[in-house]
KEPALUM-12424 format. One record per residue (C-alpha): x negated, y negated, z negated; residue in one letter. Coordinates in steps of 0.1 Angstrom, whole numbers, plus 5000, padded with zeros to 4 digits. Example, Ala and Ser with C-alpha at 12.3 -4.5 7.8 and 13.67 -1.06 7.14 Angstrom:
<atoms>
487750454922a486350114929s
</atoms>
This chain:
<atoms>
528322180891x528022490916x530322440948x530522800955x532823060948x532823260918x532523590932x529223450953x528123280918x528323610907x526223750937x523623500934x523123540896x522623930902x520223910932x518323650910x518223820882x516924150900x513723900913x512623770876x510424090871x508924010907x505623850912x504823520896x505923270925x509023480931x510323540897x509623150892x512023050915x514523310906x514423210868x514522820883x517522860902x518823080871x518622760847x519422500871x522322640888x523222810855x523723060866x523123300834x527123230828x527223460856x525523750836x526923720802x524623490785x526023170768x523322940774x519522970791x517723050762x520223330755x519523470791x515423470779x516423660749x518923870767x515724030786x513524020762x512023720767x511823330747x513122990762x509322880759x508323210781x510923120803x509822700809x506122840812x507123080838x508922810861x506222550856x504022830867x505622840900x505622480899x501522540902x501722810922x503622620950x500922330951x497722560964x500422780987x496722921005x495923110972x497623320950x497523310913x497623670901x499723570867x501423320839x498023270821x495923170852x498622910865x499122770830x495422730829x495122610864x498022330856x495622190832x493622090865x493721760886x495921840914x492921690942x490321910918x492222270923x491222390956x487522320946x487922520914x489522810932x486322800957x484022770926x485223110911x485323260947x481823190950x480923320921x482723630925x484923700899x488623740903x491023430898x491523460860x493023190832x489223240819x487623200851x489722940857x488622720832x484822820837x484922650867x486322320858x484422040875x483721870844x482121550842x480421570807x479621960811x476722060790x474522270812x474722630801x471122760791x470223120785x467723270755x464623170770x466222830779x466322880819x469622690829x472422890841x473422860880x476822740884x477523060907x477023310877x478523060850x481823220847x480323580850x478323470820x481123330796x483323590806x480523890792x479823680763x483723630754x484023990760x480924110736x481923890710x485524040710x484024420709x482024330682x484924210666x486824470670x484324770656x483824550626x487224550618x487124940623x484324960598x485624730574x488824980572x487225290570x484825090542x487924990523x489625330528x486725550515x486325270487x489825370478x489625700486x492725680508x494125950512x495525930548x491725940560x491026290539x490026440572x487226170586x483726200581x482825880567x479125860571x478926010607x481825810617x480525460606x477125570623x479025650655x480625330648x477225130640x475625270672x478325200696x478424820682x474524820690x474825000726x478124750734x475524480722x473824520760x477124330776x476224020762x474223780784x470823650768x468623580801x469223480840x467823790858x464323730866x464023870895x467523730916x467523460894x471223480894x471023370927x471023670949x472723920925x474624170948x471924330958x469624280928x468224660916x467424490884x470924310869x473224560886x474824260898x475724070869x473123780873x471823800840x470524070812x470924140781x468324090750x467224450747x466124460782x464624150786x462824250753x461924620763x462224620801x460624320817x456624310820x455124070798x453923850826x457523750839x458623680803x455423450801x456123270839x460023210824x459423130789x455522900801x
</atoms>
Protein backbone atom coordinates (compact mmCIF):
# COMPACT_ATOMS: atom_id res chain seq x y z
CA UNK A 1 0.00 0.00 0.00
CA UNK A 2 1.01 3.83 -0.67
CA UNK A 3 2.97 5.39 2.37
CA UNK A 4 2.06 8.83 1.50
CA UNK A 5 -0.37 11.20 2.66
CA UNK A 6 -3.71 11.43 1.26
CA UNK A 7 -3.73 14.81 0.22
CA UNK A 8 -0.21 14.04 -1.84
CA UNK A 9 -2.09 10.78 -3.09
CA UNK A 10 -4.37 13.02 -4.29
CA UNK A 11 -1.67 15.38 -5.90
CA UNK A 12 0.03 12.54 -7.58
CA UNK A 13 -3.19 10.98 -9.04
CA UNK A 14 -4.07 14.56 -10.65
CA UNK A 15 -0.58 15.35 -12.04
CA UNK A 16 -0.68 11.74 -13.48
CA UNK A 17 -3.68 11.85 -14.83
CA UNK A 18 -2.96 15.33 -16.61
CA UNK A 19 0.19 13.26 -18.42
CA UNK A 20 -1.91 10.12 -19.82
CA UNK A 21 -2.87 12.23 -23.07
CA UNK A 22 1.05 13.07 -23.29
CA UNK A 23 3.32 11.35 -25.67
CA UNK A 24 3.61 7.53 -25.73
CA UNK A 25 6.64 7.03 -23.16
CA UNK A 26 5.16 9.73 -20.86
CA UNK A 27 1.61 8.78 -20.69
CA UNK A 28 3.00 5.08 -20.22
CA UNK A 29 4.42 5.78 -17.11
CA UNK A 30 1.76 8.00 -15.87
CA UNK A 31 -0.98 5.28 -16.55
CA UNK A 32 1.78 2.67 -14.86
CA UNK A 33 2.12 4.50 -11.86
CA UNK A 34 -1.82 5.10 -12.05
CA UNK A 35 -2.47 1.11 -11.79
CA UNK A 36 0.26 0.26 -9.68
CA UNK A 37 0.06 2.79 -7.10
CA UNK A 38 -3.76 2.80 -7.57
CA UNK A 39 -3.98 5.55 -7.64
CA UNK A 40 -7.39 5.96 -9.72
CA UNK A 41 -9.05 5.72 -6.04
CA UNK A 42 -7.72 9.12 -6.01
CA UNK A 43 -9.95 10.33 -9.00
CA UNK A 44 -13.16 8.68 -8.37
CA UNK A 45 -12.84 5.41 -10.15
CA UNK A 46 -13.42 2.12 -8.26
CA UNK A 47 -11.06 -0.09 -9.87
CA UNK A 48 -8.43 0.41 -13.02
CA UNK A 49 -10.46 -0.71 -15.62
CA UNK A 50 -13.13 1.83 -14.43
CA UNK A 51 -10.38 4.71 -14.64
CA UNK A 52 -9.85 3.34 -18.69
CA UNK A 53 -13.51 3.66 -19.10
CA UNK A 54 -13.76 6.80 -17.06
CA UNK A 55 -11.69 8.51 -20.09
CA UNK A 56 -12.84 6.90 -22.58
CA UNK A 57 -10.66 4.32 -22.83
CA UNK A 58 -10.71 -0.02 -22.32
CA UNK A 59 -8.52 -1.98 -19.65
CA UNK A 60 -7.00 -3.79 -22.84
CA UNK A 61 -6.08 -0.02 -24.31
CA UNK A 62 -4.79 0.72 -21.08
CA UNK A 63 -2.27 -2.73 -20.56
CA UNK A 64 -1.23 -2.09 -24.34
CA UNK A 65 -0.33 1.38 -23.60
CA UNK A 66 1.98 0.57 -20.51
CA UNK A 67 3.59 -2.44 -22.26
CA UNK A 68 4.23 0.13 -24.90
CA UNK A 69 6.33 2.10 -22.66
CA UNK A 70 7.75 -0.99 -21.53
CA UNK A 71 9.25 -1.12 -25.40
CA UNK A 72 9.79 2.20 -25.64
CA UNK A 73 12.20 2.24 -22.62
CA UNK A 74 14.36 -0.60 -24.09
CA UNK A 75 15.74 1.46 -27.42
CA UNK A 76 15.78 4.94 -25.12
CA UNK A 77 18.11 6.33 -28.56
CA UNK A 78 14.88 6.16 -30.66
CA UNK A 79 11.51 7.21 -30.31
CA UNK A 80 8.52 5.26 -31.33
CA UNK A 81 6.10 7.81 -32.68
CA UNK A 82 2.81 5.74 -31.29
CA UNK A 83 0.86 2.53 -29.52
CA UNK A 84 0.78 0.58 -32.87
CA UNK A 85 4.52 0.89 -33.76
CA UNK A 86 5.69 -0.27 -30.18
CA UNK A 87 3.11 -3.03 -30.10
CA UNK A 88 4.62 -4.11 -33.36
CA UNK A 89 8.07 -3.53 -32.38
CA UNK A 90 7.52 -5.69 -29.04
CA UNK A 91 6.89 -8.53 -31.35
CA UNK A 92 10.87 -8.17 -32.05
CA UNK A 93 13.89 -9.92 -30.36
CA UNK A 94 15.05 -7.51 -27.98
CA UNK A 95 19.11 -7.97 -29.49
CA UNK A 96 17.16 -7.70 -33.17
CA UNK A 97 15.49 -4.07 -32.52
CA UNK A 98 18.16 -1.58 -32.98
CA UNK A 99 18.88 -3.37 -36.41
CA UNK A 100 15.24 -3.05 -37.47
CA UNK A 101 15.03 0.54 -36.51
CA UNK A 102 18.29 1.12 -38.83
CA UNK A 103 16.66 -1.06 -41.55
CA UNK A 104 13.65 1.34 -41.98
CA UNK A 105 15.95 4.40 -41.47
CA UNK A 106 17.81 3.27 -44.42
CA UNK A 107 15.20 2.82 -46.31
CA UNK A 108 13.60 6.00 -45.62
CA UNK A 109 10.42 5.73 -44.45
CA UNK A 110 9.13 6.96 -41.09
CA UNK A 111 9.13 4.46 -37.96
CA UNK A 112 5.61 2.93 -38.52
CA UNK A 113 3.88 -0.43 -36.98
CA UNK A 114 3.90 -1.32 -40.97
CA UNK A 115 7.36 -0.34 -41.50
CA UNK A 116 8.13 -1.91 -38.60
CA UNK A 117 7.36 -5.23 -39.42
CA UNK A 118 8.67 -4.81 -43.14
CA UNK A 119 11.89 -4.80 -41.80
CA UNK A 120 11.96 -7.81 -39.65
CA UNK A 121 15.18 -9.68 -40.08
CA UNK A 122 13.50 -12.78 -40.93
CA UNK A 123 15.22 -15.93 -41.39
CA UNK A 124 12.88 -17.75 -43.82
CA UNK A 125 11.88 -14.35 -45.73
CA UNK A 126 10.77 -15.11 -49.22
CA UNK A 127 12.55 -12.56 -51.34
CA UNK A 128 10.15 -9.93 -52.65
CA UNK A 129 10.09 -9.94 -56.53
CA UNK A 130 8.47 -7.37 -58.76
CA UNK A 131 6.26 -8.00 -62.20
CA UNK A 132 9.06 -8.64 -64.40
CA UNK A 133 10.56 -10.84 -61.60
CA UNK A 134 13.73 -8.41 -60.73
CA UNK A 135 14.12 -8.97 -56.85
CA UNK A 136 13.26 -6.23 -54.62
CA UNK A 137 16.33 -4.38 -52.70
CA UNK A 138 15.88 -4.63 -49.08
CA UNK A 139 16.27 -0.65 -48.93
CA UNK A 140 12.95 -0.12 -50.91
CA UNK A 141 11.17 -3.20 -49.37
CA UNK A 142 9.02 -1.46 -46.97
CA UNK A 143 8.39 1.52 -49.39
CA UNK A 144 7.06 -1.26 -51.61
CA UNK A 145 4.59 -3.07 -49.21
CA UNK A 146 3.56 0.02 -47.78
CA UNK A 147 2.20 1.39 -51.69
CA UNK A 148 0.82 -1.95 -52.27
CA UNK A 149 -1.12 -2.14 -48.75
CA UNK A 150 -2.15 1.28 -49.54
CA UNK A 151 -3.51 0.66 -53.31
CA UNK A 152 -5.15 -2.36 -52.30
CA UNK A 153 -7.09 -0.38 -49.49
CA UNK A 154 -8.16 2.49 -52.14
CA UNK A 155 -9.37 0.14 -54.32
CA UNK A 156 -11.30 -1.20 -51.74
CA UNK A 157 -12.71 1.57 -50.71
CA UNK A 158 -14.14 2.98 -54.30
CA UNK A 159 -15.56 -0.41 -54.76
CA UNK A 160 -17.45 -0.20 -51.88
CA UNK A 161 -18.64 3.35 -53.10
CA UNK A 162 -19.76 1.79 -56.28
CA UNK A 163 -21.39 -1.09 -54.98
CA UNK A 164 -23.70 1.45 -52.88
CA UNK A 165 -24.52 3.76 -55.46
CA UNK A 166 -25.17 0.24 -57.62
CA UNK A 167 -27.48 -0.91 -54.89
CA UNK A 168 -29.08 2.54 -54.40
CA UNK A 169 -29.97 3.27 -58.06
CA UNK A 170 -31.08 -0.56 -58.17
CA UNK A 171 -33.48 0.43 -55.48
CA UNK A 172 -34.07 3.61 -56.54
CA UNK A 173 -33.29 5.06 -53.16
CA UNK A 174 -34.55 7.86 -52.66
CA UNK A 175 -31.95 9.69 -50.39
CA UNK A 176 -29.64 9.63 -53.62
CA UNK A 177 -32.53 11.51 -55.94
CA UNK A 178 -29.96 14.23 -56.49
CA UNK A 179 -26.64 12.06 -57.89
CA UNK A 180 -25.92 11.45 -61.31
CA UNK A 181 -25.52 7.91 -61.39
CA UNK A 182 -23.76 7.21 -64.68
CA UNK A 183 -21.28 10.22 -64.51
CA UNK A 184 -20.68 9.55 -60.86
CA UNK A 185 -19.76 5.79 -61.19
CA UNK A 186 -17.51 7.00 -64.24
CA UNK A 187 -15.87 9.55 -62.04
CA UNK A 188 -15.69 6.72 -59.66
CA UNK A 189 -14.36 4.01 -62.34
CA UNK A 190 -11.69 6.51 -63.50
CA UNK A 191 -10.36 7.58 -60.23
CA UNK A 192 -9.98 3.65 -59.25
CA UNK A 193 -7.93 3.34 -62.60
CA UNK A 194 -5.73 6.64 -62.09
CA UNK A 195 -5.24 5.49 -57.98
CA UNK A 196 -4.22 2.11 -59.83
CA UNK A 197 -0.58 4.02 -60.57
CA UNK A 198 0.31 3.81 -56.55
CA UNK A 199 0.73 0.29 -56.72
CA UNK A 200 4.26 -1.04 -57.22
CA UNK A 201 4.70 -3.49 -60.27
CA UNK A 202 8.55 -2.91 -61.33
CA UNK A 203 12.00 -1.76 -59.51
CA UNK A 204 12.81 1.49 -61.34
CA UNK A 205 14.93 0.76 -64.16
CA UNK A 206 16.98 3.27 -64.19
CA UNK A 207 18.02 3.71 -60.04
CA UNK A 208 17.19 0.38 -59.68
CA UNK A 209 15.83 1.19 -56.35
CA UNK A 210 19.10 1.86 -55.36
CA UNK A 211 19.74 5.44 -55.79
CA UNK A 212 16.08 6.75 -55.68
CA UNK A 213 16.32 10.32 -54.24
CA UNK A 214 17.51 11.70 -56.96
CA UNK A 215 16.10 9.41 -59.64
CA UNK A 216 14.01 11.80 -62.36
CA UNK A 217 12.32 8.63 -63.39
CA UNK A 218 10.51 7.08 -59.95
CA UNK A 219 10.12 10.44 -58.27
CA UNK A 220 11.72 8.73 -55.55
CA UNK A 221 9.70 5.84 -54.75
CA UNK A 222 12.13 3.10 -56.12
CA UNK A 223 9.79 1.41 -58.13
CA UNK A 224 6.79 2.16 -60.94
CA UNK A 225 3.74 1.28 -61.50
CA UNK A 226 2.35 -1.06 -64.49
CA UNK A 227 1.01 1.63 -66.69
CA UNK A 228 4.34 3.29 -66.92
CA UNK A 229 6.46 0.51 -67.20
CA UNK A 230 3.92 -0.59 -69.98
CA UNK A 231 3.61 2.99 -71.71
CA UNK A 232 6.67 4.82 -70.53
CA UNK A 233 9.82 2.72 -70.68
CA UNK A 234 11.62 2.09 -74.18
CA UNK A 235 11.20 -1.27 -75.27
CA UNK A 236 14.88 -2.00 -75.04
CA UNK A 237 15.11 -1.56 -71.12
CA UNK A 238 12.01 -3.78 -70.73
CA UNK A 239 13.83 -6.37 -72.97
CA UNK A 240 17.50 -5.93 -70.81
CA UNK A 241 15.10 -6.46 -67.36
CA UNK A 242 12.69 -8.97 -68.51
CA UNK A 243 16.03 -11.07 -71.07
Amino acid sequence: MNKLAPIDLARMANVEHRKVTNGLSEAADALENIKEKELWRWLGCSSFSGYCKSIGRTYSWGYKLIRSGEVQKSIPESVLPNQAAALAMSKIPLPQRKQVIQSVMDSGEKLTAQSIKSAVPLPNRVQIKDGTGFPVPQEIAATWLRAKDASEEIAESISKVMKLLEKANENRDPLFAEIDYQADMAKLSMLRQDLKTIKPHAVCLDCNGLMRESCKVCNGRGFISQFFYEYKIPQNKKDIREG
